[in-house]
Structures are given as C-alpha cells and as structure tokens.
TIRO-2110 file (N, C-alpha, C; in Angstrom, 1 decimal):
// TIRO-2110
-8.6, 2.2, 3.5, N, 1, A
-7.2, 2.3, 3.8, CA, 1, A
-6.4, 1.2, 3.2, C, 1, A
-7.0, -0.2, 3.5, N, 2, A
-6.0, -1.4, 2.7, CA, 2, A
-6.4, -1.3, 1.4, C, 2, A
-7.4, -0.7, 0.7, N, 3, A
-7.6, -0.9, -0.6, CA, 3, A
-6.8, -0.1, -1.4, C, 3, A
-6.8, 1.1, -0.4, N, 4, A
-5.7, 2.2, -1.2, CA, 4, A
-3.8, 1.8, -1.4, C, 4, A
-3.6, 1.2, 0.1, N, 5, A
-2.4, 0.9, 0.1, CA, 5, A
-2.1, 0.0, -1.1, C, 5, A
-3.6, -1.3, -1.0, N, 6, A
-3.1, -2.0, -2.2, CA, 6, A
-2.9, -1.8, -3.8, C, 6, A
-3.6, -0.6, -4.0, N, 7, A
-3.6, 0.0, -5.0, CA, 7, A
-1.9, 0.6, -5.1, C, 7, A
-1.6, 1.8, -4.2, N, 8, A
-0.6, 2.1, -4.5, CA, 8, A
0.8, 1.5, -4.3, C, 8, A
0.6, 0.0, -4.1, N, 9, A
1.5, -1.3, -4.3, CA, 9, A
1.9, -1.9, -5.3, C, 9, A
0.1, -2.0, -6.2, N, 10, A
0.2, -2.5, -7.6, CA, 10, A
0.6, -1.6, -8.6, C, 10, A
0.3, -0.2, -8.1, N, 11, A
1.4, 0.7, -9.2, CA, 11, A
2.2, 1.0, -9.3, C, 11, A
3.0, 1.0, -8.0, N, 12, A
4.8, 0.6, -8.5, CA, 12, A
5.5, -0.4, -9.1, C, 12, A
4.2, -1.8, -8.9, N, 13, A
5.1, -2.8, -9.6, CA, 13, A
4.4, -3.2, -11.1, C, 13, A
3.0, -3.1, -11.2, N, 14, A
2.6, -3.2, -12.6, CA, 14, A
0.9, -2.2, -12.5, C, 14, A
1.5, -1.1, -13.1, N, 15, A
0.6, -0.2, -13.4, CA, 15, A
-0.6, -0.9, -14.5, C, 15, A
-0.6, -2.1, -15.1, N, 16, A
-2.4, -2.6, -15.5, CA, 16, A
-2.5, -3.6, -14.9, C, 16, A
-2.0, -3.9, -13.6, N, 17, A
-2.8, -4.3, -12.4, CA, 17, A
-3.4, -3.6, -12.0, C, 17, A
-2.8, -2.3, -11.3, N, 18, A
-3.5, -1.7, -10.7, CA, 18, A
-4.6, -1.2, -11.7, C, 18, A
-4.7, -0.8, -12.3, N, 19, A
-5.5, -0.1, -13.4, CA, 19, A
-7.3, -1.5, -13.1, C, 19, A
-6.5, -2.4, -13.6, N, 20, A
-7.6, -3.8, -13.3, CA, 20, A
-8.1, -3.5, -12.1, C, 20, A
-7.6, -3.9, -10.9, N, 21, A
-7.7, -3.3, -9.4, CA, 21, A
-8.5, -2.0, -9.2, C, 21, A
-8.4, -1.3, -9.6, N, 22, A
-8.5, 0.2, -9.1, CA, 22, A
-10.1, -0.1, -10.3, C, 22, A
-10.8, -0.5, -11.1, N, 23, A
-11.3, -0.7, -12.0, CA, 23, A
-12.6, -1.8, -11.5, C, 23, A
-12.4, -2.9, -11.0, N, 24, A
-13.0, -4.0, -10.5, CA, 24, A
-12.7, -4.1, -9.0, C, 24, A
-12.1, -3.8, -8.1, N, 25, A
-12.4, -3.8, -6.8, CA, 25, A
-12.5, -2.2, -6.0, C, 25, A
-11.4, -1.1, -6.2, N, 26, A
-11.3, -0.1, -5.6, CA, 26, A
-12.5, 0.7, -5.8, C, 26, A
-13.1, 0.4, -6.8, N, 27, A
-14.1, 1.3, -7.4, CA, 27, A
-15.8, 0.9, -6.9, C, 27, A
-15.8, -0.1, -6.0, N, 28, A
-16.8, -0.7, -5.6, CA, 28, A
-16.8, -0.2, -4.1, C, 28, A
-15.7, 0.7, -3.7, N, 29, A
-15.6, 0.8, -2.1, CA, 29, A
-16.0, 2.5, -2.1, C, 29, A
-16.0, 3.1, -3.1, N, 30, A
-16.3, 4.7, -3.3, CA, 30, A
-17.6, 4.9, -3.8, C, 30, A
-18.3, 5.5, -2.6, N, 31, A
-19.6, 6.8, -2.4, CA, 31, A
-19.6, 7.4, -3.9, C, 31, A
-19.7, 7.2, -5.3, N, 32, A
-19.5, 7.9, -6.3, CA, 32, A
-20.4, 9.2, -6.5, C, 32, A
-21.2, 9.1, -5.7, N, 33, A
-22.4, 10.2, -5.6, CA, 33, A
-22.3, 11.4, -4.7, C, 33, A
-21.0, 11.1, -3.6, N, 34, A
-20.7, 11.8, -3.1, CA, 34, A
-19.5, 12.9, -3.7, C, 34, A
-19.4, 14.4, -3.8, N, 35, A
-18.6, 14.7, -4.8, CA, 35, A
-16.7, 14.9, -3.9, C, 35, A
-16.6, 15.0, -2.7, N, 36, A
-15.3, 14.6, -2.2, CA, 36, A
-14.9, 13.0, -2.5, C, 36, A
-15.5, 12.4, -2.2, N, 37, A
-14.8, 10.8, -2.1, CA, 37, A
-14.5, 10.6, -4.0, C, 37, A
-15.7, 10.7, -4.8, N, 38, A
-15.3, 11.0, -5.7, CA, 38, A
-14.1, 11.7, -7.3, C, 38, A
-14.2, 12.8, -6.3, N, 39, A
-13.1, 13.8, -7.0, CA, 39, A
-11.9, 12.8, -6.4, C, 39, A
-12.0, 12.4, -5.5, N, 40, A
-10.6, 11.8, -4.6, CA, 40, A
-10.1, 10.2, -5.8, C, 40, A
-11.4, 9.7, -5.9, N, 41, A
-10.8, 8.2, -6.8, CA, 41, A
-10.6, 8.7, -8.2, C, 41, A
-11.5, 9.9, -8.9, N, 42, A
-10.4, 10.4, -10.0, CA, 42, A
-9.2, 10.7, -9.5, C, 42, A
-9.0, 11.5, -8.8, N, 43, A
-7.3, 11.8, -8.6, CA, 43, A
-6.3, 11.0, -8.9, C, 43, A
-6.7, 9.0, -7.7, N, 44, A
-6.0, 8.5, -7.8, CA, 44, A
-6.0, 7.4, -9.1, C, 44, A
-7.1, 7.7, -10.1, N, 45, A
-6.8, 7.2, -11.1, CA, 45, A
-5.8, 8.0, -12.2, C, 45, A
-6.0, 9.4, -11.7, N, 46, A
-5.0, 10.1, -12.7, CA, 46, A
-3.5, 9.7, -12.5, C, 46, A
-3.6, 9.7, -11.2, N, 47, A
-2.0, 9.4, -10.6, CA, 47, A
-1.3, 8.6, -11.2, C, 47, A
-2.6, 7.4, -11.8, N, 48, A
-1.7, 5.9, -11.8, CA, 48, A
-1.1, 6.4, -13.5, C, 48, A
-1.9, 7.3, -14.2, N, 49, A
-1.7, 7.9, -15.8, CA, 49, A
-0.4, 8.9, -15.9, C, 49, A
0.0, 9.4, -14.5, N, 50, A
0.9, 10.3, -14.7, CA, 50, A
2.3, 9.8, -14.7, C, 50, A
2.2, 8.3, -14.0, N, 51, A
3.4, 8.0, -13.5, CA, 51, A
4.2, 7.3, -14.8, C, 51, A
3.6, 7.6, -16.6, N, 52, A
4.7, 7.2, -16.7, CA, 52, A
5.7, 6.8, -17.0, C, 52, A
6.4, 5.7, -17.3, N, 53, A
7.6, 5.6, -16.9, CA, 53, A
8.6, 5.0, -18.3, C, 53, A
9.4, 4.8, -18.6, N, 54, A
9.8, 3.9, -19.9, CA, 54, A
10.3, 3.0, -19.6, C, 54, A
10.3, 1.8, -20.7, N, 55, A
10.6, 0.7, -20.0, CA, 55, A
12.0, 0.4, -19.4, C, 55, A
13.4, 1.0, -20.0, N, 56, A
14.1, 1.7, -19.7, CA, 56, A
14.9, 2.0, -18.3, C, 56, A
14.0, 2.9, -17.7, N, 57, A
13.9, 3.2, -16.1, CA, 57, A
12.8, 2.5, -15.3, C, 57, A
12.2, 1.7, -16.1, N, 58, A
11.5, 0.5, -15.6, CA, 58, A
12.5, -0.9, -14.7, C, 58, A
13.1, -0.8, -15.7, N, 59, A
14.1, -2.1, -16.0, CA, 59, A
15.4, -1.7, -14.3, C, 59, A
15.6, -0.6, -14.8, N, 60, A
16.4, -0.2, -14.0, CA, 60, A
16.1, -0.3, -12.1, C, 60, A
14.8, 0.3, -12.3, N, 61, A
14.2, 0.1, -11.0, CA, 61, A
13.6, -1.1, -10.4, C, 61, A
13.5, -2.3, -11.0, N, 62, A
13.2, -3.6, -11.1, CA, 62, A
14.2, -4.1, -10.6, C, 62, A
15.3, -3.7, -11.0, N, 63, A
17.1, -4.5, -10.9, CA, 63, A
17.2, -3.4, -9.2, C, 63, A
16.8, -2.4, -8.9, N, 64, A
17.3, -1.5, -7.7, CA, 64, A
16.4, -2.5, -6.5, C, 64, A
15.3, -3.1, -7.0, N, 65, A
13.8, -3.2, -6.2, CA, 65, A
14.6, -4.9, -5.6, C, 65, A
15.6, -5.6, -6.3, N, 66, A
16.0, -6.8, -6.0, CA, 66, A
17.0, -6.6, -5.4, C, 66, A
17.6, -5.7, -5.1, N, 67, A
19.4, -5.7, -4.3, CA, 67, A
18.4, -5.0, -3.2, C, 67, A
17.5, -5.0, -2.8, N, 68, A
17.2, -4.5, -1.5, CA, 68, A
15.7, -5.1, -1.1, C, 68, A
16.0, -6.5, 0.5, N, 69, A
15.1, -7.1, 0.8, CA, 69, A
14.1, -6.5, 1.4, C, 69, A
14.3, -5.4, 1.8, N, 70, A
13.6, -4.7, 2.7, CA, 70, A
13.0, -3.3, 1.7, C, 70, A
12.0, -3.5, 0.9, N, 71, A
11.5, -2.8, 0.2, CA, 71, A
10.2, -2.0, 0.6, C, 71, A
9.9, -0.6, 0.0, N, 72, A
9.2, -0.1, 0.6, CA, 72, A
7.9, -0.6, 0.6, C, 72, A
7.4, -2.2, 0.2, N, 73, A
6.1, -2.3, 0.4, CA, 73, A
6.2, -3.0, 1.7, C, 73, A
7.4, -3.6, 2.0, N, 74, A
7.4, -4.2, 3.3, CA, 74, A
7.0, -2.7, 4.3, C, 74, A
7.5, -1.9, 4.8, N, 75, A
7.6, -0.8, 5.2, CA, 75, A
6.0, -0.2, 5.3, C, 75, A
5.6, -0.2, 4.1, N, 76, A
4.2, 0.5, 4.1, CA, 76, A
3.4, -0.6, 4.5, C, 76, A
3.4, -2.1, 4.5, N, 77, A
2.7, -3.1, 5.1, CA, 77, A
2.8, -3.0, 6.5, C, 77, A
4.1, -3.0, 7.0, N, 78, A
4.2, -2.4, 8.4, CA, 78, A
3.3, -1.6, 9.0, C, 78, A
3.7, -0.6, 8.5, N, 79, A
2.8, 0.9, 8.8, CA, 79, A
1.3, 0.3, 8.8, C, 79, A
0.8, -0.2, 7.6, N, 80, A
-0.7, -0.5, 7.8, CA, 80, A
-1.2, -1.8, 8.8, C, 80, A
-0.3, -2.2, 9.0, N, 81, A
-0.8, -3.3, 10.0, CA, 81, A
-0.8, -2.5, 11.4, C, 81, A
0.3, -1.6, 11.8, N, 82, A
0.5, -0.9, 13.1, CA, 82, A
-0.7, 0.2, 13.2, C, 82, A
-1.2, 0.9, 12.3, N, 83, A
-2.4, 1.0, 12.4, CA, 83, A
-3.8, 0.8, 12.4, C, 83, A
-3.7, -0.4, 11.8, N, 84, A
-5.1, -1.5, 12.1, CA, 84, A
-4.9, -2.0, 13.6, C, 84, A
-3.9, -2.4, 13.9, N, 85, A
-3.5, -2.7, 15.7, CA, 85, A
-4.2, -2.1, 16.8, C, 85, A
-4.1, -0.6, 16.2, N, 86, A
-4.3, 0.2, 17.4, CA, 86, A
-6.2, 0.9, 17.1, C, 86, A
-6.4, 0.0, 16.7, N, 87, A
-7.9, -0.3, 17.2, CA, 87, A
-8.8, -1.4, 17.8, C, 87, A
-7.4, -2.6, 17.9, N, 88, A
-7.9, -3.5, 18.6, CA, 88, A
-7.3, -3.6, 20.5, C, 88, A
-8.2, -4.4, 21.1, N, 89, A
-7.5, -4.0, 22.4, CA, 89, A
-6.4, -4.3, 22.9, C, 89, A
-5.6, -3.9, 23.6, N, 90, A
-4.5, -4.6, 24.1, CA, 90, A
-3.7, -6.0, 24.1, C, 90, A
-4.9, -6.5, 24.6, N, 91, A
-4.7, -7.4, 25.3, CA, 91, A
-4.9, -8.8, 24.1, C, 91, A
-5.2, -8.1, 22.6, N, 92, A
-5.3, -8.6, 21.6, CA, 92, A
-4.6, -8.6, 20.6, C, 92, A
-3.8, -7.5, 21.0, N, 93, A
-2.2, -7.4, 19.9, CA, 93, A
-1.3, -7.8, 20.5, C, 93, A
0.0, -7.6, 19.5, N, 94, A
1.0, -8.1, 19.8, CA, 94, A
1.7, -7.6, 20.7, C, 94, A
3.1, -7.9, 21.8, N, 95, A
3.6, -7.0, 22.8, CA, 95, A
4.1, -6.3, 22.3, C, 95, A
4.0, -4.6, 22.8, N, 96, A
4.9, -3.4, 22.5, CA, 96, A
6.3, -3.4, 22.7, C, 96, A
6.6, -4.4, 23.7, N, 97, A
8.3, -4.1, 24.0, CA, 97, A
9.0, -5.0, 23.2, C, 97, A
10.0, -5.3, 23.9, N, 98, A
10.9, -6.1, 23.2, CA, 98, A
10.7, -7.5, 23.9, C, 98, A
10.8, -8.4, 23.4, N, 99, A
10.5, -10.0, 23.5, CA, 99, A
12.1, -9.9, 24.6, C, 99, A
13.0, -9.5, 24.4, N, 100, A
14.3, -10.0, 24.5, CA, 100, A
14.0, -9.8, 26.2, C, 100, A
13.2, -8.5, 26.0, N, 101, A
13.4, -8.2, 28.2, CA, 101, A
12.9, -9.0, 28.5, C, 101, A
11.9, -10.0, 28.2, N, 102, A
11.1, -10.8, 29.1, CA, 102, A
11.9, -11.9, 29.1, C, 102, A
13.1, -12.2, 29.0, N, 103, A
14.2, -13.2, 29.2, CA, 103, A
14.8, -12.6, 30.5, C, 103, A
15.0, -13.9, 31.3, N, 104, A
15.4, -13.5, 32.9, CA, 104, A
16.5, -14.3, 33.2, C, 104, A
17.9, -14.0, 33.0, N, 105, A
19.2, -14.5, 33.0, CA, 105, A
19.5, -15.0, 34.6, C, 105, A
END
C-alpha cells in the first residue's frame, strides 16, 4: 500500500523517478511468480508509459501544483496514514474528536 502510493506520487511529479522506484524498490515487494500480483505491477508499469505528457502541459501543471498548498499528495498522505491508524489500537492513535472540546471555559 505505501509502496504503491509512493509510486503513484513519484509519477505525477517525475515519471524517471518513478520508473527508478518502481524498478529498484516496488519490484522487490511483488510475488512475480504469482500471475495476479504480477499482471497487477505490469499494469502499473504501463500506467506510468501511458501518462505521457509534453513538456508544455508539464510546465503548466507545475505552475497549477504551486498556487495550491494543499496538494493532492498531501490528501492522499492523509488518507494513507488514516488507514494505517486503524490497525493500531486506540489507545495508540491520535484523538478522533476535536482537540477544541476538550477546552473547558
């Protein structure tokens, strides 16, 4: 799951990272003998071949990726941490509520 996210992190922002990545680390975590998990890391090596892009609308999306702090890798780091969470116990994550109610005026 983090290998993937970090894969599909490094290909929005430099597709021969990821390529390196997906090549020397991703490829060490895949069953290759098995033919689902398999067929699955071709796929997402094709993915990274499909996406691409010119430098062009490169450039452009680079300039969109900086007028906005809150980018969707922040968002998907979110997401992956809130589900790594919810396999540890309670009483070992963070609070679910809001910090603000436990203030007593």
């Amino acid at each position: 799951m983090c290998f993937l996210f970090r894969f599909h992190e490094l290909a929005s922002h430099d597709p021969y990272e990821a390529l390196k990545y997906l090549q020397n680390e991703l490829s060490q975590t895949v069953a290759h003998d098995e033919p689902e998990e398999s067929q699955e890391f071709r796929l997402i090596a094709s993915s990274l071949f499909s996406q691409a892009v010119s430098s062009e609308e490169r450039m452009v999306t680079d300039t969109e990726s900086l007028s906005t702090p809150l980018s969707d890798g922040f968002t998907g780091r979110t997401q992956l941490f809130d589900t790594l969470v919810s396999f540890f116990p309670e009483h070992m994550t963070q609070p679910t509520g809001n910090l603000v109610d436990l203030i007593t005026f």
